[in-house]
C-alpha positions, -999 to +999 in steps of 0.1 A: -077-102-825-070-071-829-067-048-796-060-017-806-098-002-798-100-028-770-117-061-764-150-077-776-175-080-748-207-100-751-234-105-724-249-139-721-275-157-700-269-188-676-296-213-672-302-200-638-313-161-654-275-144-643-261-121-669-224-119-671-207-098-698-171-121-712-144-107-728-131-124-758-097-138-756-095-159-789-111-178-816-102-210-830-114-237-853-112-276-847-129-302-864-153-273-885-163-262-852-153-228-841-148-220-808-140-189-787-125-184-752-141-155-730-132-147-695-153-119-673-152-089-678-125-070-656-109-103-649-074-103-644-070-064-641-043-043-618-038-058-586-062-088-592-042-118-579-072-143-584-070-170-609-090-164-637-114-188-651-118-191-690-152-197-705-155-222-736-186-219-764-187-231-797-210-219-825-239-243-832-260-235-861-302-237-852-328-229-881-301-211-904-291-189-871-256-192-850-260-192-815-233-197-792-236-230-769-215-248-740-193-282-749-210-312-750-187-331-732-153-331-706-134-345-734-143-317-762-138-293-732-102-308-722-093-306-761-105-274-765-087-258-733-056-275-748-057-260-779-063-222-766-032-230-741-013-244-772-016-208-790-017-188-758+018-201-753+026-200-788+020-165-784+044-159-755+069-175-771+070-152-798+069-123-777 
């Protein structure tokens, strides 16, 4: 992704009617499924020592329209995580 004029920032709706605006942290694809990781917005800024909880959706496709949807189950969600740790690492390890 590239940073240079700053994060993507989306706003979605919970089932309960909460907005919260993510921040995208990465994209992958497994199994012809793409995926992105989000975390809130402002997460993890200066002098915030909380952990920071990372937010999963995959692209489903719905009358010829994507739509981004939550993971159907703890085992796609496991893999998932694993995979964006997998690069996030990857990444550091470069560095």
């Amino acid at each position: 992704m590239n940073e240079e004029f700053g994060g993507d920032f989306i706003t979605v709706t919970d089932e309960d009617g909460t907005e919260l605006e993510l921040e995208l942290l990465d994209v992958v694809e497994k199994d012809d499924t793409i995926y992105h990781a989000f975390i809130p917005a402002g997460a993890g800024e200066a002098g915030d020592e909380e952990e920071v909880e990372i937010v999963l959706l995959k692209v489903v496709e719905e009358n010829g329209e994507e739509f981004l949807s939550t993971l159907d189950s703890e085992e796609e969600i496991e893999a998932v995580y694993n995979l964006f740790m997998e690069r996030l690492f990857e990444d550091e390890d470069d560095e």
